[in-house]
mmCIF entry with sequence, helices, sheets and N, C-alpha, C, O atoms, coordinates in Angstrom:
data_MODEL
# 
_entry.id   MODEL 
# 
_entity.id                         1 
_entity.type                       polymer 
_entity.pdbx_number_of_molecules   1 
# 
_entity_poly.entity_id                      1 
_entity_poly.type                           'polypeptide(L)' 
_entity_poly.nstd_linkage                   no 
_entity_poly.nstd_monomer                   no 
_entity_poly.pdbx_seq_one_letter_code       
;(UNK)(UNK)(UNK)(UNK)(UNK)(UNK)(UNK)(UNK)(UNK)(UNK)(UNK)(UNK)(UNK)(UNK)(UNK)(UNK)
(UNK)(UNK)(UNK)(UNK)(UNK)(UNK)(UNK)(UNK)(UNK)(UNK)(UNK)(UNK)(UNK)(UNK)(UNK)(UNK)
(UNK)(UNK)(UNK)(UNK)(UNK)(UNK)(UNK)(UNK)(UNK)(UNK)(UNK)(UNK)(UNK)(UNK)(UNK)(UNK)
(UNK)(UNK)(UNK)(UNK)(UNK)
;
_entity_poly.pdbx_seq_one_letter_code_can   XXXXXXXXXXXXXXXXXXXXXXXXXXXXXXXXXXXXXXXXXXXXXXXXXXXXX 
_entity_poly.pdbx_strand_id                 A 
# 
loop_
_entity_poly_seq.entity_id 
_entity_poly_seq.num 
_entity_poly_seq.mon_id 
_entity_poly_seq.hetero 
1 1  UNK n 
1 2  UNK n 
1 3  UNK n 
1 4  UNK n 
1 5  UNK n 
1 6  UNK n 
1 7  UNK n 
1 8  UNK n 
1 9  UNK n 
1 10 UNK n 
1 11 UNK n 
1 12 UNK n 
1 13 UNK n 
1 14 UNK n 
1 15 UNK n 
1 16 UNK n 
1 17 UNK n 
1 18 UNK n 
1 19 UNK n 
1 20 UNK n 
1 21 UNK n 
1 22 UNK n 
1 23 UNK n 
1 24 UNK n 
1 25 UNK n 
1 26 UNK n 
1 27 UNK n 
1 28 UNK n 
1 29 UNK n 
1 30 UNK n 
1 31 UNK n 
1 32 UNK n 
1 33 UNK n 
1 34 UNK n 
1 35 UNK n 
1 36 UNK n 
1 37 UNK n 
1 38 UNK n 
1 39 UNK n 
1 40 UNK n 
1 41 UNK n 
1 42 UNK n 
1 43 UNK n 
1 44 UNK n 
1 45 UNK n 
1 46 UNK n 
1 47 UNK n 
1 48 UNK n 
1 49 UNK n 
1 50 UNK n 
1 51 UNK n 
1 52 UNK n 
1 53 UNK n 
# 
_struct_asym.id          A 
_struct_asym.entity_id   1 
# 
loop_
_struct_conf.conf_type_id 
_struct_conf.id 
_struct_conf.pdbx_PDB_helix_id 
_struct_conf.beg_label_comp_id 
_struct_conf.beg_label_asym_id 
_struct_conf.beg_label_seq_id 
_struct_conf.pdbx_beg_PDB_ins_code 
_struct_conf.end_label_comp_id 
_struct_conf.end_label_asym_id 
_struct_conf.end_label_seq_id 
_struct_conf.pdbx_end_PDB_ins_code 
_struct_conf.beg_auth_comp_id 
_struct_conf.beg_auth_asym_id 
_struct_conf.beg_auth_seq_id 
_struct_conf.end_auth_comp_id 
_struct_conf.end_auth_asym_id 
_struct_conf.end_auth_seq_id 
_struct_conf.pdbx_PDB_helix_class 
_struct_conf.details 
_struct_conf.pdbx_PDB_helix_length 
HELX_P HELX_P1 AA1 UNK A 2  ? UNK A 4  ? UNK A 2  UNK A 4  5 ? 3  
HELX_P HELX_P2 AA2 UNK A 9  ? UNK A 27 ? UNK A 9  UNK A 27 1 ? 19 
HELX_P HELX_P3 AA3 UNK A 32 ? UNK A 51 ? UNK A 32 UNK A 51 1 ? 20 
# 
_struct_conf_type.id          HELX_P 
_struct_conf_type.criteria    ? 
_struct_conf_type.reference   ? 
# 
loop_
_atom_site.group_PDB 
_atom_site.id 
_atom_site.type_symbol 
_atom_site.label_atom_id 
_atom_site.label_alt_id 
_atom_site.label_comp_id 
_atom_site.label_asym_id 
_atom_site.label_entity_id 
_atom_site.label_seq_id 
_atom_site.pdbx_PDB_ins_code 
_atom_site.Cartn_x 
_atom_site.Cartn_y 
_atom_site.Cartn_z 
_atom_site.occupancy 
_atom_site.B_iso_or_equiv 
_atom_site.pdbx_formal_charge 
_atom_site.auth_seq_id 
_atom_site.auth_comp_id 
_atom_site.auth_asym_id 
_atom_site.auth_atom_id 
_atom_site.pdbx_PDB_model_num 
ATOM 1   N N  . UNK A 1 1  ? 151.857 30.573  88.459  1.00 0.00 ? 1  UNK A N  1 
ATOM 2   C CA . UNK A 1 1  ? 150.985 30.265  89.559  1.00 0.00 ? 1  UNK A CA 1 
ATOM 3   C C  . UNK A 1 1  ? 150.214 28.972  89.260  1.00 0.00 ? 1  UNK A C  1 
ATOM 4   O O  . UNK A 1 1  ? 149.000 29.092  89.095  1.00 0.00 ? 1  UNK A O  1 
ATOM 5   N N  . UNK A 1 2  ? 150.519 28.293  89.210  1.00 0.00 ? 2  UNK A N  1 
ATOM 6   C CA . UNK A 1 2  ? 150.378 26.324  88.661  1.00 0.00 ? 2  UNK A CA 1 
ATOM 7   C C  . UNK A 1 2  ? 149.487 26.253  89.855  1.00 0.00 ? 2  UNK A C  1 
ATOM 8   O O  . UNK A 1 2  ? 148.307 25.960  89.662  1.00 0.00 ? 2  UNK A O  1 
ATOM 9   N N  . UNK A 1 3  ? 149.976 26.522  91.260  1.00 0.00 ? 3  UNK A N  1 
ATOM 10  C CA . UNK A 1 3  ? 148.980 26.347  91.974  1.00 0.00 ? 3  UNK A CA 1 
ATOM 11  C C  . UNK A 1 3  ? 147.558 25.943  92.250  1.00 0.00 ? 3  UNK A C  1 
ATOM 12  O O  . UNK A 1 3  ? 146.905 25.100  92.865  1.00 0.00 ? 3  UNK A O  1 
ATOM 13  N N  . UNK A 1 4  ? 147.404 27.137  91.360  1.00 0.00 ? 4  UNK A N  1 
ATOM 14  C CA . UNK A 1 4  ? 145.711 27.806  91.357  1.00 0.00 ? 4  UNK A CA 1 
ATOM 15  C C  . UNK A 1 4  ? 144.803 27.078  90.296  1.00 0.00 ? 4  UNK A C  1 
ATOM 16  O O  . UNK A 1 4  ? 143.616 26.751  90.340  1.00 0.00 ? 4  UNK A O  1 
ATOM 17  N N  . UNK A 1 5  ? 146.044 26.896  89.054  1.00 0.00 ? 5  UNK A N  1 
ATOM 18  C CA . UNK A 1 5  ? 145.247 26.058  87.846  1.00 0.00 ? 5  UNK A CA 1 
ATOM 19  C C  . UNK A 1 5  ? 144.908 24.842  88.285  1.00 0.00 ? 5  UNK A C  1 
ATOM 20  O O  . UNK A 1 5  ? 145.674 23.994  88.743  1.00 0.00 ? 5  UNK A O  1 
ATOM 21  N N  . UNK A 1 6  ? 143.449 24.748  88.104  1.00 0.00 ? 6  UNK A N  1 
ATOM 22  C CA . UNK A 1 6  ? 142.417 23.307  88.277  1.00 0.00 ? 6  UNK A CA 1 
ATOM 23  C C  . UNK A 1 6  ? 143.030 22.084  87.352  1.00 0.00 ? 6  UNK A C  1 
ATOM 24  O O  . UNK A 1 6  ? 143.243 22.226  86.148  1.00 0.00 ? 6  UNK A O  1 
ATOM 25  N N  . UNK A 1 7  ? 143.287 20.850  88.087  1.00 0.00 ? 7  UNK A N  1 
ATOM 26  C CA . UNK A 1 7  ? 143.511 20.096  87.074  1.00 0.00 ? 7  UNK A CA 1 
ATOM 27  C C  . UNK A 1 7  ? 142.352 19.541  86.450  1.00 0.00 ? 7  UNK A C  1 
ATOM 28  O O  . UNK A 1 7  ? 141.183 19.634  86.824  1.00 0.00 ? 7  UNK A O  1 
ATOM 29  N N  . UNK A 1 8  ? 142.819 18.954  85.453  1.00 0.00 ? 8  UNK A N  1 
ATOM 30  C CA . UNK A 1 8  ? 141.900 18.349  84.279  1.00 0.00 ? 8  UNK A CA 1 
ATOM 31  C C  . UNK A 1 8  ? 141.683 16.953  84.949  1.00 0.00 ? 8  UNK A C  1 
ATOM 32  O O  . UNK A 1 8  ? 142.175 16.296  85.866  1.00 0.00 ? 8  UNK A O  1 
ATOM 33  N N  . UNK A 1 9  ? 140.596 16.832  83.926  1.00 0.00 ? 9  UNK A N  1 
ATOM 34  C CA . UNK A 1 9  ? 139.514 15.445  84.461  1.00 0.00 ? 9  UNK A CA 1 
ATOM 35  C C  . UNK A 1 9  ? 141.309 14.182  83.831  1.00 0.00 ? 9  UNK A C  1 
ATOM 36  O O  . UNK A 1 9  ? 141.720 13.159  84.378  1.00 0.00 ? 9  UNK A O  1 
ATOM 37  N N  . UNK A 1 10 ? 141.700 14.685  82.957  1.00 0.00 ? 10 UNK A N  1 
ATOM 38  C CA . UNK A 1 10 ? 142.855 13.229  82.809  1.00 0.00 ? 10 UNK A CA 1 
ATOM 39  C C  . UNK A 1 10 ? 143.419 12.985  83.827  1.00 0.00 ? 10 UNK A C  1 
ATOM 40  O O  . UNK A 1 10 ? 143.531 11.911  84.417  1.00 0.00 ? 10 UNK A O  1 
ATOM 41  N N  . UNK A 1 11 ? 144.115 14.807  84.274  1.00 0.00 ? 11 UNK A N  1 
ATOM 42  C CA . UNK A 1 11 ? 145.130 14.888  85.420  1.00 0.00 ? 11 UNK A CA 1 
ATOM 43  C C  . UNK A 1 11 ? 144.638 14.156  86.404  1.00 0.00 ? 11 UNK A C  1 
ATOM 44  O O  . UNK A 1 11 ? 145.435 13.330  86.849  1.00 0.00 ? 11 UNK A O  1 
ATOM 45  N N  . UNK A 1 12 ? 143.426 14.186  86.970  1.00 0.00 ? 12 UNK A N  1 
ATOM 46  C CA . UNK A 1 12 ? 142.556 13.547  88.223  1.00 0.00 ? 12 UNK A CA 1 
ATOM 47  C C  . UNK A 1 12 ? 143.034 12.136  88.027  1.00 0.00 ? 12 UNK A C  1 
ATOM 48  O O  . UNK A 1 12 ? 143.716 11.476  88.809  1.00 0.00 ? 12 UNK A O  1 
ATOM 49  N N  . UNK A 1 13 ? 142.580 11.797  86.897  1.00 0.00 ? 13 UNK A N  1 
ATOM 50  C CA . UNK A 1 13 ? 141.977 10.132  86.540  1.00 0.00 ? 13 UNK A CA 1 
ATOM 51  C C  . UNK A 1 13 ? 143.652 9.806   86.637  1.00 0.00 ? 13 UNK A C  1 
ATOM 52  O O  . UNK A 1 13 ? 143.706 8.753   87.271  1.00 0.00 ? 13 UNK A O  1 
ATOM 53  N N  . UNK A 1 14 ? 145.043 10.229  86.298  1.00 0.00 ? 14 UNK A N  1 
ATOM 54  C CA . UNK A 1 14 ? 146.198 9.499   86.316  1.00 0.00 ? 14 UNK A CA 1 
ATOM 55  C C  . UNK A 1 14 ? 146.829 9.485   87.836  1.00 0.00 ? 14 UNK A C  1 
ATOM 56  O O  . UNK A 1 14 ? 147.432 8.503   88.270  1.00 0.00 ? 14 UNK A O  1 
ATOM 57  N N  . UNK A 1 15 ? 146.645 10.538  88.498  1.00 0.00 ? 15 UNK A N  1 
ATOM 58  C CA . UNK A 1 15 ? 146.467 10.394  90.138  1.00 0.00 ? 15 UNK A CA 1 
ATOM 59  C C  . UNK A 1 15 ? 145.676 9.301   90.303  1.00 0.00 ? 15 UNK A C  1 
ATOM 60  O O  . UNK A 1 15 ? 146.247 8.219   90.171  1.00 0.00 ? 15 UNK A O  1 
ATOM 61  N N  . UNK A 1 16 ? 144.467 9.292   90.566  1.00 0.00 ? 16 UNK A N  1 
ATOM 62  C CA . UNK A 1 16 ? 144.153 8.291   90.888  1.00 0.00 ? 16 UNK A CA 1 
ATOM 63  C C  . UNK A 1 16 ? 144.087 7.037   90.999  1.00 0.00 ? 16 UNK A C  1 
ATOM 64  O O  . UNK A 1 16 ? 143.556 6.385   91.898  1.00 0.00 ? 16 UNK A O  1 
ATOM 65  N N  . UNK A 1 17 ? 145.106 6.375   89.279  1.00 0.00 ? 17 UNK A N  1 
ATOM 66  C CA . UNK A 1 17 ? 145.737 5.457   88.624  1.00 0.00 ? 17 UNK A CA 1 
ATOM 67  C C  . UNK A 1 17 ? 146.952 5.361   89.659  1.00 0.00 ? 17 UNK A C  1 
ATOM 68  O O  . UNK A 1 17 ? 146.971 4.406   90.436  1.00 0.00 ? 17 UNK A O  1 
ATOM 69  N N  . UNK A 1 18 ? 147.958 6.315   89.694  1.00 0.00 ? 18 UNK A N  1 
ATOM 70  C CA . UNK A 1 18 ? 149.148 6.259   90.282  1.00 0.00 ? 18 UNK A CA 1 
ATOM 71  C C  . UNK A 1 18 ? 148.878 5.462   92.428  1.00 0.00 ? 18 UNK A C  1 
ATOM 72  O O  . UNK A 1 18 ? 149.593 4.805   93.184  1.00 0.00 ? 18 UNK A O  1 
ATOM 73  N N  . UNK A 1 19 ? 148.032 5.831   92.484  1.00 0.00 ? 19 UNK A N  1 
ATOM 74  C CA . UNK A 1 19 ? 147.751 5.712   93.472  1.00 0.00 ? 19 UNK A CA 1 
ATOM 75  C C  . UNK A 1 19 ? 147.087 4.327   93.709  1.00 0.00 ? 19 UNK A C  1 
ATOM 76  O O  . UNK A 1 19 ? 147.598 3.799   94.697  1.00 0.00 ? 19 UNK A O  1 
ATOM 77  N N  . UNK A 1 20 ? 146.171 3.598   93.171  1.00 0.00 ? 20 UNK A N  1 
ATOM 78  C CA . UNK A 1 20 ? 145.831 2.413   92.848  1.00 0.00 ? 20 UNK A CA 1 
ATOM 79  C C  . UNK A 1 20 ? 147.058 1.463   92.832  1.00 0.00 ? 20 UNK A C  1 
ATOM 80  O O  . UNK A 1 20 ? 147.474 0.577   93.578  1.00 0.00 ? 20 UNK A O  1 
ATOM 81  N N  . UNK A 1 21 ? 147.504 2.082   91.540  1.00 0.00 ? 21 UNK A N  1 
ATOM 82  C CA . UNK A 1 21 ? 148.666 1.069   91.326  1.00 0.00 ? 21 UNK A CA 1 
ATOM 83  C C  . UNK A 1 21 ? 149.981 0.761   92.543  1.00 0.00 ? 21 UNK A C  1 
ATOM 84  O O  . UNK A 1 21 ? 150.813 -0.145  92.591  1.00 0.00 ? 21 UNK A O  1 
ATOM 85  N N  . UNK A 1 22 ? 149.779 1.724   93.288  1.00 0.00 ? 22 UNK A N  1 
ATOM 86  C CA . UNK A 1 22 ? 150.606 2.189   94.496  1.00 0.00 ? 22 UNK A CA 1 
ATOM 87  C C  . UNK A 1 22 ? 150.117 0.760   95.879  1.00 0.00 ? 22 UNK A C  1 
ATOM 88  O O  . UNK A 1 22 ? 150.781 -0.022  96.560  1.00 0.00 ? 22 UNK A O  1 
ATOM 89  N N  . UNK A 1 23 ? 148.852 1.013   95.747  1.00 0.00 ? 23 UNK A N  1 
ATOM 90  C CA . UNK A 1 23 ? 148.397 0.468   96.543  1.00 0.00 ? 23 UNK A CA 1 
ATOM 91  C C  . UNK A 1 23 ? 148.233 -0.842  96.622  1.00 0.00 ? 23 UNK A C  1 
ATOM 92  O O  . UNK A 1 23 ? 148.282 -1.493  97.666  1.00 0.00 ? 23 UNK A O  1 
ATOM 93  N N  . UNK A 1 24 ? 148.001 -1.344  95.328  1.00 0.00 ? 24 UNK A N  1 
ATOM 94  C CA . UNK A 1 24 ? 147.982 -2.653  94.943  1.00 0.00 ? 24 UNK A CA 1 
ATOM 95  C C  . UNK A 1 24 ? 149.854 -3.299  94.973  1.00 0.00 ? 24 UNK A C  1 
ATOM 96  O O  . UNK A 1 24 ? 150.058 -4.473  95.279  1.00 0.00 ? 24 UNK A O  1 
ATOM 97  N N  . UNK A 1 25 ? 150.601 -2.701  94.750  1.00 0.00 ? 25 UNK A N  1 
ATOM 98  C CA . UNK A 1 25 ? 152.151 -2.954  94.985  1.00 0.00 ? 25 UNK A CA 1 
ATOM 99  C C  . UNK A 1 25 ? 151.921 -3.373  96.448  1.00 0.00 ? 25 UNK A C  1 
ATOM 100 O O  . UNK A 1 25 ? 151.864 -4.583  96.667  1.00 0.00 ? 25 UNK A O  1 
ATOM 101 N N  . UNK A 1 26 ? 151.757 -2.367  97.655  1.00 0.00 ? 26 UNK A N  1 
ATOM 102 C CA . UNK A 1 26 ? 151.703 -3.006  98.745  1.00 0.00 ? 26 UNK A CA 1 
ATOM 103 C C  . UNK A 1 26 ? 151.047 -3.783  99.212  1.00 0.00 ? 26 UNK A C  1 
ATOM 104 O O  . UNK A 1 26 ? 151.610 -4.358  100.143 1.00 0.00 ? 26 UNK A O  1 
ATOM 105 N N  . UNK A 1 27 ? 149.665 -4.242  98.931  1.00 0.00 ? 27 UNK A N  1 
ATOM 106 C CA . UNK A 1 27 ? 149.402 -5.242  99.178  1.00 0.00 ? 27 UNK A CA 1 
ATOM 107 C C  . UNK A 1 27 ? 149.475 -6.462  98.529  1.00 0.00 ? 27 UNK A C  1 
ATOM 108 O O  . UNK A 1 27 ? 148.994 -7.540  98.879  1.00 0.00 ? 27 UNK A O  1 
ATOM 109 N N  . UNK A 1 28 ? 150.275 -6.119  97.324  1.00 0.00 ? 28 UNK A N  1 
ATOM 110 C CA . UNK A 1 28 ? 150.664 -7.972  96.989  1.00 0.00 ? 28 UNK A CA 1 
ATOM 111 C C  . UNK A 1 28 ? 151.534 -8.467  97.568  1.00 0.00 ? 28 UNK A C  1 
ATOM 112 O O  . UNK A 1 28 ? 151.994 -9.499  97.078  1.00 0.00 ? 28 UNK A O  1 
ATOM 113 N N  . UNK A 1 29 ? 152.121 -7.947  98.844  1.00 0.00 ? 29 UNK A N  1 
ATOM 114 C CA . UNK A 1 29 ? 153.266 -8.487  99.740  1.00 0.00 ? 29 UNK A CA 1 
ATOM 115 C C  . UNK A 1 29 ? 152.349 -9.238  100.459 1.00 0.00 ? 29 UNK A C  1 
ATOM 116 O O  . UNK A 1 29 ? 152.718 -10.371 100.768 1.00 0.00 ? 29 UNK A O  1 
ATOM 117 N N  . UNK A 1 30 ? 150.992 -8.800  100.877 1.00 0.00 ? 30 UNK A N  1 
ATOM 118 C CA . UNK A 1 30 ? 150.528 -9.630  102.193 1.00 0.00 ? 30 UNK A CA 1 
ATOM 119 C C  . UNK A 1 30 ? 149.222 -10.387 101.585 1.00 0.00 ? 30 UNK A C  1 
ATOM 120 O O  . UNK A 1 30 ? 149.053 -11.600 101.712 1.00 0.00 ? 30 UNK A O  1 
ATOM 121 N N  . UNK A 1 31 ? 148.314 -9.514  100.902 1.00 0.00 ? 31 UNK A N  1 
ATOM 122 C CA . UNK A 1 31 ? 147.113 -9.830  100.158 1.00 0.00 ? 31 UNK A CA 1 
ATOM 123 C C  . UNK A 1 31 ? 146.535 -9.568  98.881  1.00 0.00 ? 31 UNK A C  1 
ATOM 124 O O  . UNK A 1 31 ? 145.958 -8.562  98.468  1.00 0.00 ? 31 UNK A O  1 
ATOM 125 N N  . UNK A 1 32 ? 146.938 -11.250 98.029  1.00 0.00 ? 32 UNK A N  1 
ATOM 126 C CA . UNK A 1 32 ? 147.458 -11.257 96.767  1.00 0.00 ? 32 UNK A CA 1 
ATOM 127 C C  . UNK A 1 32 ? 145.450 -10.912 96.144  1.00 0.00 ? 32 UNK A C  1 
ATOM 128 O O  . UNK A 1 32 ? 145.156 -10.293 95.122  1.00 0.00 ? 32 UNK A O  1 
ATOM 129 N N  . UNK A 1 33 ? 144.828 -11.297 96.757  1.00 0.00 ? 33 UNK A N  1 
ATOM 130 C CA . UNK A 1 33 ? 143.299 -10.917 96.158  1.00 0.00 ? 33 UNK A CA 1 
ATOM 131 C C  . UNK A 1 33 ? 143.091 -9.597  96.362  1.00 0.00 ? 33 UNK A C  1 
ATOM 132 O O  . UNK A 1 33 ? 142.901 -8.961  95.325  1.00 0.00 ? 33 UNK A O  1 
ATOM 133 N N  . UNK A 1 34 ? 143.072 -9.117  97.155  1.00 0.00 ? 34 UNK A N  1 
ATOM 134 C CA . UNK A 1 34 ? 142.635 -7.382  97.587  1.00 0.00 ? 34 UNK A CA 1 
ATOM 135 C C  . UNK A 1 34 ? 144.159 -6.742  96.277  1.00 0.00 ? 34 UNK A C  1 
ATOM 136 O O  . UNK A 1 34 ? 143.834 -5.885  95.456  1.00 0.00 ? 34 UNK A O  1 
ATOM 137 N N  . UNK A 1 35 ? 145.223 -7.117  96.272  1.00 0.00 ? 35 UNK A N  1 
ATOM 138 C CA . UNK A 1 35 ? 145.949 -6.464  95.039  1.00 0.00 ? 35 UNK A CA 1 
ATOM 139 C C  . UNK A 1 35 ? 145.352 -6.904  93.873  1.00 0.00 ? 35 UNK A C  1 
ATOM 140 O O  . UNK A 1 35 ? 145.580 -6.026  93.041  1.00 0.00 ? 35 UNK A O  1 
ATOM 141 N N  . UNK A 1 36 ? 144.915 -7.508  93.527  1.00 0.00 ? 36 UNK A N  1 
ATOM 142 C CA . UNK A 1 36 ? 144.010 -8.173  91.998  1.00 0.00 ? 36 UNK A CA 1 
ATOM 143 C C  . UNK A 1 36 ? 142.983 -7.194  91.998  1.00 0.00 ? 36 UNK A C  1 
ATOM 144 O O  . UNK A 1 36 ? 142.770 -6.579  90.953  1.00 0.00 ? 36 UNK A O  1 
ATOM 145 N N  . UNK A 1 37 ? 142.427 -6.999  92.844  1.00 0.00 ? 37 UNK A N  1 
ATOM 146 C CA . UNK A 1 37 ? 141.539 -6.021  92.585  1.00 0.00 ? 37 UNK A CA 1 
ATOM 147 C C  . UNK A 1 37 ? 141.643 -4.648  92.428  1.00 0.00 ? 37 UNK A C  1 
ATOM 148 O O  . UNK A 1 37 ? 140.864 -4.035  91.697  1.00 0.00 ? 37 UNK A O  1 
ATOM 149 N N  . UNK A 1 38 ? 142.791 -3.953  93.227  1.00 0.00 ? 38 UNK A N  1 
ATOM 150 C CA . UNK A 1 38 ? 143.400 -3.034  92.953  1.00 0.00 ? 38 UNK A CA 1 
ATOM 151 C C  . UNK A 1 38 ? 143.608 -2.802  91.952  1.00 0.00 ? 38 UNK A C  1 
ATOM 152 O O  . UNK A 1 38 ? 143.305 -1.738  91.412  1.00 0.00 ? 38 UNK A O  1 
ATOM 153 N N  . UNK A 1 39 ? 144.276 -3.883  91.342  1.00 0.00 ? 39 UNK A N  1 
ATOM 154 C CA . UNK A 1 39 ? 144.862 -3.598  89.398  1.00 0.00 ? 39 UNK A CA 1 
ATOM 155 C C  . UNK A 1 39 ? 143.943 -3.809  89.066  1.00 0.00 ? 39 UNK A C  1 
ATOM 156 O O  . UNK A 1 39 ? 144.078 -3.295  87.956  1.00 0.00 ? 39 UNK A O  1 
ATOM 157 N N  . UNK A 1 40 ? 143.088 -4.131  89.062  1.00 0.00 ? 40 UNK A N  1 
ATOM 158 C CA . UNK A 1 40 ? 141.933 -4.202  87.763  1.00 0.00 ? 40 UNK A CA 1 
ATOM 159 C C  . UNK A 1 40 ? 140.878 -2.801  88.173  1.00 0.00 ? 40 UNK A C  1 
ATOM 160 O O  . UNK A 1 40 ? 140.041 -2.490  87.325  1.00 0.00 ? 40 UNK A O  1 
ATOM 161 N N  . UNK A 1 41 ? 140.938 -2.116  89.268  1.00 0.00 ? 41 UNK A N  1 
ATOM 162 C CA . UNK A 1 41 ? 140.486 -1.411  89.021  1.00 0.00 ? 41 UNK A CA 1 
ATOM 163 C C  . UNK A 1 41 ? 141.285 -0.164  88.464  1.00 0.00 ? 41 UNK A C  1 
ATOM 164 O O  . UNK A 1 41 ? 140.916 0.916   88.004  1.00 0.00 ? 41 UNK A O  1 
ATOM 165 N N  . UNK A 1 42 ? 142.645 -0.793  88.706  1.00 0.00 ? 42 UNK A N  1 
ATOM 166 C CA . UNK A 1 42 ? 143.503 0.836   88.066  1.00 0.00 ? 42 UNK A CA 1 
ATOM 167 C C  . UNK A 1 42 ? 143.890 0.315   86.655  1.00 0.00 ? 42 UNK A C  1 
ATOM 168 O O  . UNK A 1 42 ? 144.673 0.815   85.847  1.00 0.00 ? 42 UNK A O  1 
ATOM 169 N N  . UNK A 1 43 ? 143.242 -0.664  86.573  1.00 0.00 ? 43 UNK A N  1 
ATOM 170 C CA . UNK A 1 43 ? 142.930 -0.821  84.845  1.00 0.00 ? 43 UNK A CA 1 
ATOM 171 C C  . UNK A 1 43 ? 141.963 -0.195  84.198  1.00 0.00 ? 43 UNK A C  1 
ATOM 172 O O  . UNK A 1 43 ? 142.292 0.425   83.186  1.00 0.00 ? 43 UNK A O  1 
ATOM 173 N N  . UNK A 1 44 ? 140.533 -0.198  84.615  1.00 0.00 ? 44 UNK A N  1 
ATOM 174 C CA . UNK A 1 44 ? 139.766 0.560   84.421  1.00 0.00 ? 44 UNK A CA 1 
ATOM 175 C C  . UNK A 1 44 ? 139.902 1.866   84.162  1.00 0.00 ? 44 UNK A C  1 
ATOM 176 O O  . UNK A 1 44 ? 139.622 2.398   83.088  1.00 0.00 ? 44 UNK A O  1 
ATOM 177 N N  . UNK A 1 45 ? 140.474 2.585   85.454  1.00 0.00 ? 45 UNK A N  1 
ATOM 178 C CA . UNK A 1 45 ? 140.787 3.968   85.020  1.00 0.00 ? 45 UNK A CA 1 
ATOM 179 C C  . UNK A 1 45 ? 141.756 4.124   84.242  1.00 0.00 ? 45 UNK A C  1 
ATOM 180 O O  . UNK A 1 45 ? 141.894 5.315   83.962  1.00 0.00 ? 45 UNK A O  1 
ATOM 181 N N  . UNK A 1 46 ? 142.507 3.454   83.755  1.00 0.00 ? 46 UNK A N  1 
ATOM 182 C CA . UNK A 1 46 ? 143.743 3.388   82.853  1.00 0.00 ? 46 UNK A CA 1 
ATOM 183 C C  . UNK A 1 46 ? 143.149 3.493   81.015  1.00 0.00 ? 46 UNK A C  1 
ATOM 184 O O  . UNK A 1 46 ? 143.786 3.896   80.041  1.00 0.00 ? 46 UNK A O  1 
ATOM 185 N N  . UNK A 1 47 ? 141.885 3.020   81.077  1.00 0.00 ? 47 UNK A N  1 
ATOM 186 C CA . UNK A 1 47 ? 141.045 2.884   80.171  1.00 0.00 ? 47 UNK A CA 1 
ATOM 187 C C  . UNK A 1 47 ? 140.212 4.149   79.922  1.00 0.00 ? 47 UNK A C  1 
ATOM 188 O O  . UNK A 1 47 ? 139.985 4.748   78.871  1.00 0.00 ? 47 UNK A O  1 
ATOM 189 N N  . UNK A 1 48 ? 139.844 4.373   81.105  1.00 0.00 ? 48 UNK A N  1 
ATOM 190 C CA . UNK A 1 48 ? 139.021 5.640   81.285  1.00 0.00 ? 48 UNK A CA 1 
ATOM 191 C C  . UNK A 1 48 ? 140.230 7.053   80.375  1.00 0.00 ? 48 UNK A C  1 
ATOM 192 O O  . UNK A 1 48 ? 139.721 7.952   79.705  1.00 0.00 ? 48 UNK A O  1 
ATOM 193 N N  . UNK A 1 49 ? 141.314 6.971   80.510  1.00 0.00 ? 49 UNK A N  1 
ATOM 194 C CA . UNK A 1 49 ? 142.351 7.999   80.600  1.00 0.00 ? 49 UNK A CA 1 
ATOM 195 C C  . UNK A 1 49 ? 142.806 7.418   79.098  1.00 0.00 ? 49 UNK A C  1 
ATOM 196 O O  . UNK A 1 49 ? 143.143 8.453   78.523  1.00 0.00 ? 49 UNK A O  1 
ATOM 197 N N  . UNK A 1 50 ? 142.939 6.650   78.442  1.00 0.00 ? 50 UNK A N  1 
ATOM 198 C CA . UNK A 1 50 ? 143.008 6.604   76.921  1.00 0.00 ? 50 UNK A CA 1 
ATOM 199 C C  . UNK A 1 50 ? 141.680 6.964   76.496  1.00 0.00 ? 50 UNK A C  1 
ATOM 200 O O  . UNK A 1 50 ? 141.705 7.858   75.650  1.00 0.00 ? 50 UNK A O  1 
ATOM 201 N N  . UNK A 1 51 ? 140.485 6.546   76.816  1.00 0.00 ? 51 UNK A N  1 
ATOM 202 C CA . UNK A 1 51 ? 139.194 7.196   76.247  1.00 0.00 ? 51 UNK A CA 1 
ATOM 203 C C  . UNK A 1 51 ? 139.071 8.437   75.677  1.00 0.00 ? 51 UNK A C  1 
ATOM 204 O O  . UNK A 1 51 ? 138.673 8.715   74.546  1.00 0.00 ? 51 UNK A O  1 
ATOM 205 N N  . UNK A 1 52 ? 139.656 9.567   77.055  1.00 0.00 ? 52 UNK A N  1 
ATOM 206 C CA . UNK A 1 52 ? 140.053 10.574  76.885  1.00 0.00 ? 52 UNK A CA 1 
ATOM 207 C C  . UNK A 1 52 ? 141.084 11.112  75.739  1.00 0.00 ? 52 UNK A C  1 
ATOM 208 O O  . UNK A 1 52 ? 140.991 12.248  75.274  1.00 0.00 ? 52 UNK A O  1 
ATOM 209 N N  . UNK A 1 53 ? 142.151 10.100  75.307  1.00 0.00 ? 53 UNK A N  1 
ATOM 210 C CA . UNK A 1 53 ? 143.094 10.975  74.302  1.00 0.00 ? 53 UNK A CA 1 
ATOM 211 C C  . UNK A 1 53 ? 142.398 10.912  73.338  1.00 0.00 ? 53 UNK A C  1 
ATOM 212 O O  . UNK A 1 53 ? 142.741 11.462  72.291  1.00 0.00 ? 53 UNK A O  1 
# 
């Protein structure tokens, strides 16, 4: 029942990475500044999530 089990503060933080990084892919097709910022903030949490190991 995986379901029900709460994820962990990593699990959160690499979603949220995956998703950044997701986002920043599509907009470096149209808007290469708003993707710069994207990655650097899914750098951050990328940082945040080694802190953790």
């Amino acid at each position: 029942m995986s379901w029900f089990r709460r994820s962990s503060e990593k699990e959160k933080l690499e979603k949220k990475y995956r998703k950044l990084l997701d986002e920043a892919y599509k907009l470096s097709h149209s808007d290469r500044k708003s993707s710069d910022l994207k990655t650097a903030e899914a750098d951050t949490i990328l940082k945040q999530i080694e802190a953790l190991d």
